[in-house]
C-alpha positions as CSV (number, residue, x, y, z in Angstrom):
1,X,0.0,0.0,0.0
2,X,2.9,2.5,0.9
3,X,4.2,2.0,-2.8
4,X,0.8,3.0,-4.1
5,X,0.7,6.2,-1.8
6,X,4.7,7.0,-2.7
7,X,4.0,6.7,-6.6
8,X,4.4,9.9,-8.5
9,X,1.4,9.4,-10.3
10,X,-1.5,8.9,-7.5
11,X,-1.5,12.6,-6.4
12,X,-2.1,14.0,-9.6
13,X,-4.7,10.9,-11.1
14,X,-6.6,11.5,-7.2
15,X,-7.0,15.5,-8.4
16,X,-8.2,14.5,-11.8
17,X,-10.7,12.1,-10.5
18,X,-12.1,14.6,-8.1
19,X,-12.2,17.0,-10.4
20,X,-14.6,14.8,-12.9
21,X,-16.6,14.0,-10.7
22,X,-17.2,17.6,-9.3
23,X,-17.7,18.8,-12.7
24,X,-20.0,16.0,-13.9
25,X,-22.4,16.8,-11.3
26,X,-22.5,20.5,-11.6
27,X,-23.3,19.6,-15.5
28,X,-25.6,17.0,-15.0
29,X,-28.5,19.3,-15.7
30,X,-26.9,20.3,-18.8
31,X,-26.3,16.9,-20.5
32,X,-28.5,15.2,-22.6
33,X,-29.9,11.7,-21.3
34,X,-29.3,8.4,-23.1
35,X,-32.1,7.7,-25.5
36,X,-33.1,5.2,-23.2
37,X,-33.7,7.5,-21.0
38,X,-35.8,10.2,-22.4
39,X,-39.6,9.6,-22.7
40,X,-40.6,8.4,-26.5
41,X,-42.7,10.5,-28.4
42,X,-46.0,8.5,-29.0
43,X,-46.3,8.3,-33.6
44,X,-48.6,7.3,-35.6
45,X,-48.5,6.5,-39.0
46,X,-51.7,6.7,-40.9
47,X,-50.8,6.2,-44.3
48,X,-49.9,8.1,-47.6
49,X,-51.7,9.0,-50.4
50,X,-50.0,7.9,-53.9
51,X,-51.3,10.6,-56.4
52,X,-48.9,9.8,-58.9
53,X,-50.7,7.0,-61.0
54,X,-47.6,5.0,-60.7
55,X,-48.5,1.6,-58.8
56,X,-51.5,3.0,-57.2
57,X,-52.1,1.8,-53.0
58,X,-49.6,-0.5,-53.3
59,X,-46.6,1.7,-53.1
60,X,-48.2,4.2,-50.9
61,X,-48.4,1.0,-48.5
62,X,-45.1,0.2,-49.0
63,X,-44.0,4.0,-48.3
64,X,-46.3,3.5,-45.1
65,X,-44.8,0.7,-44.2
66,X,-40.7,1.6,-44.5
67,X,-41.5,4.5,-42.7
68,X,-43.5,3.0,-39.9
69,X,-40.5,0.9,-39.9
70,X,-37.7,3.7,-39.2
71,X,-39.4,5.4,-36.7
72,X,-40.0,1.9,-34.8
73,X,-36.6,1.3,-35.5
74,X,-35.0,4.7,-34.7
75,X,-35.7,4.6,-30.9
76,X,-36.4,8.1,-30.1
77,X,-40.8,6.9,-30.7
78,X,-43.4,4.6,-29.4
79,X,-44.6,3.8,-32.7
80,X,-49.0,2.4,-32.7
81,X,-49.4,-0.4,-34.6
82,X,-51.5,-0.2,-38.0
83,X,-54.1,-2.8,-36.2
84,X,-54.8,-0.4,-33.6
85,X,-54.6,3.1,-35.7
86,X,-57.6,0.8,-38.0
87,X,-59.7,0.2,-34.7
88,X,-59.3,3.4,-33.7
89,X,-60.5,5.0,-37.4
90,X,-63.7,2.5,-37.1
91,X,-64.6,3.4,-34.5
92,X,-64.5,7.1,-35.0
93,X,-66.2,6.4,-38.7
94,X,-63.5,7.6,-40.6
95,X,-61.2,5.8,-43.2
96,X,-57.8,6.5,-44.6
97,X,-57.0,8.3,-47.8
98,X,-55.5,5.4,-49.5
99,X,-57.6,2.4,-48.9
């Protein structure tokens, strides 16, 4: 132990230690949380509208879809599945664009 407390290196590693750990809590208010951490934003994806003429709902579907798949994907969202965005619309009488 008295090698460890003779070493010319534990003064100055105990000062940088203390001073990262003083200065992580004085900016822990100013950091940004893990993604984890942060509450997800709650998406929905309702669908798109293909007004080109070129492969009709199909591709608006598939737009739907690869999107619906990012933002699940990403993290940073609590995606609602298509199954209950549908029940939802039913029940409200209303119908999407593209069906």
């Amino acid at each position: 132990m008295k090698r460890i407390e003779k070493a010319t290196f534990t003064k100055p590693l105990a000062v940088f230690l203390c001073v990262a750990v003083v200065l992580t809590s004085l900016w822990g208010g100013r950091l940004r949380p893990a993604v984890a951490q942060t509450p997800q934003q709650r998406i929905v994806v309702a669908g798109f509208l293909n007004v080109s003429g070129y492969q009709g709902v199909a591709l608006a579907r598939r737009a739907a879809n690869a999107f619906h798949l990012a933002l699940a994907q990403d993290g940073r969202y609590a995606v609602v599945d298509q199954a209950r965005v549908e029940e939802a619309l039913q029940a409200a009488h209303l119908e999407l664009p593209a069906r």
